[in-house]
N, C-alpha and C positions, 0 to 999 in steps of 0.2 A: 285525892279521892279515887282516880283512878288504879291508883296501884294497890288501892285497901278493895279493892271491888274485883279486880284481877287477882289476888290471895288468894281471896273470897274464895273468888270460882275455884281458883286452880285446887284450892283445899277438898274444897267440893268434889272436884272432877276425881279427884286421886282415890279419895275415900270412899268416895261409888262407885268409880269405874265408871262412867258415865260420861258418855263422849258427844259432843255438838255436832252435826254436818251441817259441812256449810258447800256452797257451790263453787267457789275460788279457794287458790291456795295462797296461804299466808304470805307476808310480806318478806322478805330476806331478813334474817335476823341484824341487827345492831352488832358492831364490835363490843368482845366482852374479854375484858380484861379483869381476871380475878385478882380480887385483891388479898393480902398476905393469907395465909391459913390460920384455925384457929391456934392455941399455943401449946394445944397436944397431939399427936397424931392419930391417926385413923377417921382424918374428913377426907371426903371427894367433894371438888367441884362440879355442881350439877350445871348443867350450862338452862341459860335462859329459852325461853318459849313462846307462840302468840299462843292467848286463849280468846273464842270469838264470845263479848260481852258487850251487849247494849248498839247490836247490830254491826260492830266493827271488830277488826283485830288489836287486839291490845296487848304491850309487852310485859310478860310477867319474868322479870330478872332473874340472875345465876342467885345461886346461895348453893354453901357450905353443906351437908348430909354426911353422916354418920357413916364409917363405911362397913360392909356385911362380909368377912373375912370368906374367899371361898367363890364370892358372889362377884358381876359385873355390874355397873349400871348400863342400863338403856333406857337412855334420855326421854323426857312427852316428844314427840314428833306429830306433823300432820302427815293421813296418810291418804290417798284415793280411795274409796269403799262400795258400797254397792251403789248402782246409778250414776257414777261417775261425781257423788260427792265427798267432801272433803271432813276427814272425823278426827280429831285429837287421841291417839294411842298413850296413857298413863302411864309417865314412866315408872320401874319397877327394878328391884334386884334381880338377878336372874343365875343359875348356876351356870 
């Protein structure tokens, strides 16, 4: 339940651009060991993320993404923001 609710969010977050502050910074990520690719090429491994859900940090896992020839990824990251809280940056293609 938790990781259908951490989706949730993160679907949420990406598609709004719409970022949580929270006043601490996330927990150190988990070991992430990707597992095989799909059986075509042109996936990137996204790496895993916390999204802050139902008061705590919750881990929302790596998965597979399409990749944008041209383009880089840059990962969701937490980042310091105004007031010295803590806001989820969207990851995104980037040129």
């Amino acid at each position: 339940m938790r990781v259908l609710k951490a989706a949730l969010i993160v679907g949420m977050t990406m598609v709004s651009g719409i970022a949580v502050a929270q006043e601490g910074p996330p927990p150190p990520p988990p070991a992430d060991i990707p597992p095989p690719p799909p059986a075509r090429p042109g996936y990137y491994w996204a790496p895993g993320h916390y999204v802050w859900a139902g008061g705590s940090y919750v881990w929302a896992g790596p998965h597979w993404i399409r990749e944008r020839p041209g383009f880089h990824w840059v990962p969701e990251h937490w980042a310091v923001g105004r007031f010295g809280r803590w806001h989820l940056v969207p990851g995104h293609w980037a040129p």
